[in-house]
C-alpha positions, 0 to 999 in steps of 0.5 A: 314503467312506460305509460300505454301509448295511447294515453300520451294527451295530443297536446303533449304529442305536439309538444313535444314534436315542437320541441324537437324541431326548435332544439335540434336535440335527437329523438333519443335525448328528448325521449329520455329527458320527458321519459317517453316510449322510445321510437315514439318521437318519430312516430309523432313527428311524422304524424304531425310534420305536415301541419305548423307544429307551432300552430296546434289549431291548424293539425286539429282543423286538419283532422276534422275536415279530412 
Protein backbone atom coordinates (compact mmCIF):
# COMPACT_ATOMS: atom_id res chain seq x y z
CA UNK A 1 0.00 0.00 0.00
CA UNK A 2 2.94 2.29 -0.88
CA UNK A 3 2.21 5.37 -2.30
CA UNK A 4 3.62 6.32 -6.03
CA UNK A 5 6.78 8.28 -5.61
CA UNK A 6 6.10 11.08 -7.12
CA UNK A 7 3.28 11.83 -4.93
CA UNK A 8 5.73 12.42 -1.71
CA UNK A 9 5.16 16.51 -1.42
CA UNK A 10 9.13 18.07 -1.69
CA UNK A 11 8.53 19.55 1.92
CA UNK A 12 8.13 16.00 3.04
CA UNK A 13 11.10 14.91 1.37
CA UNK A 14 13.29 17.71 3.14
CA UNK A 15 11.59 16.63 6.09
CA UNK A 16 12.54 13.73 6.26
CA UNK A 17 16.09 13.92 5.09
CA UNK A 18 16.37 16.49 8.08
CA UNK A 19 15.26 14.10 10.24
CA UNK A 20 17.63 11.64 9.23
CA UNK A 21 20.48 13.87 9.53
CA UNK A 22 19.79 15.22 13.19
CA UNK A 23 18.67 11.59 14.53
CA UNK A 24 21.22 9.42 13.10
CA UNK A 25 18.73 6.71 12.76
CA UNK A 26 19.14 4.42 9.59
CA UNK A 27 17.58 4.87 6.58
CA UNK A 28 15.45 1.81 7.16
CA UNK A 29 14.03 2.76 10.48
CA UNK A 30 12.97 6.12 9.26
CA UNK A 31 11.58 4.41 6.02
CA UNK A 32 9.41 2.11 8.37
CA UNK A 33 8.56 4.52 10.86
CA UNK A 34 6.84 7.33 8.54
CA UNK A 35 6.28 4.10 6.02
CA UNK A 36 8.04 5.46 3.23
CA UNK A 37 9.31 3.28 -0.17
CA UNK A 38 12.45 1.66 0.94
CA UNK A 39 15.51 2.90 -0.63
CA UNK A 40 13.88 6.31 -1.16
CA UNK A 41 15.70 8.00 1.70
CA UNK A 42 18.84 7.80 0.12
CA UNK A 43 17.69 8.76 -2.79
CA UNK A 44 16.19 12.00 -1.24
CA UNK A 45 19.20 12.43 0.96
CA UNK A 46 21.58 12.51 -1.88
CA UNK A 47 19.02 14.83 -3.73
CA UNK A 48 19.19 17.26 -1.06
CA UNK A 49 22.92 16.82 0.61
CA UNK A 50 24.32 19.66 -1.37
CA UNK A 51 21.96 22.16 -0.06
CA UNK A 52 21.20 23.14 4.13
CA UNK A 53 18.43 20.50 4.68
CA UNK A 54 17.58 22.76 7.66
CA UNK A 55 17.14 25.64 5.25
CA UNK A 56 14.13 24.38 2.52
CA UNK A 57 14.28 28.01 0.84
CA UNK A 58 17.98 27.59 -0.13
CA UNK A 59 17.32 23.78 -1.99
CA UNK A 60 14.41 25.69 -3.98
CA UNK A 61 16.49 28.91 -4.71
CA UNK A 62 18.89 26.32 -5.93
CA UNK A 63 16.62 24.54 -8.50
CA UNK A 64 15.49 27.80 -9.79
CA UNK A 65 18.60 29.61 -11.07
CA UNK A 66 20.13 26.27 -12.39
Amino acid sequence: MFQAKLSYPEAFKRDIVQLYILTKKSAATIEQEWKVEPGLLLIWHQQYKTCDALEPDIAETATKTQ
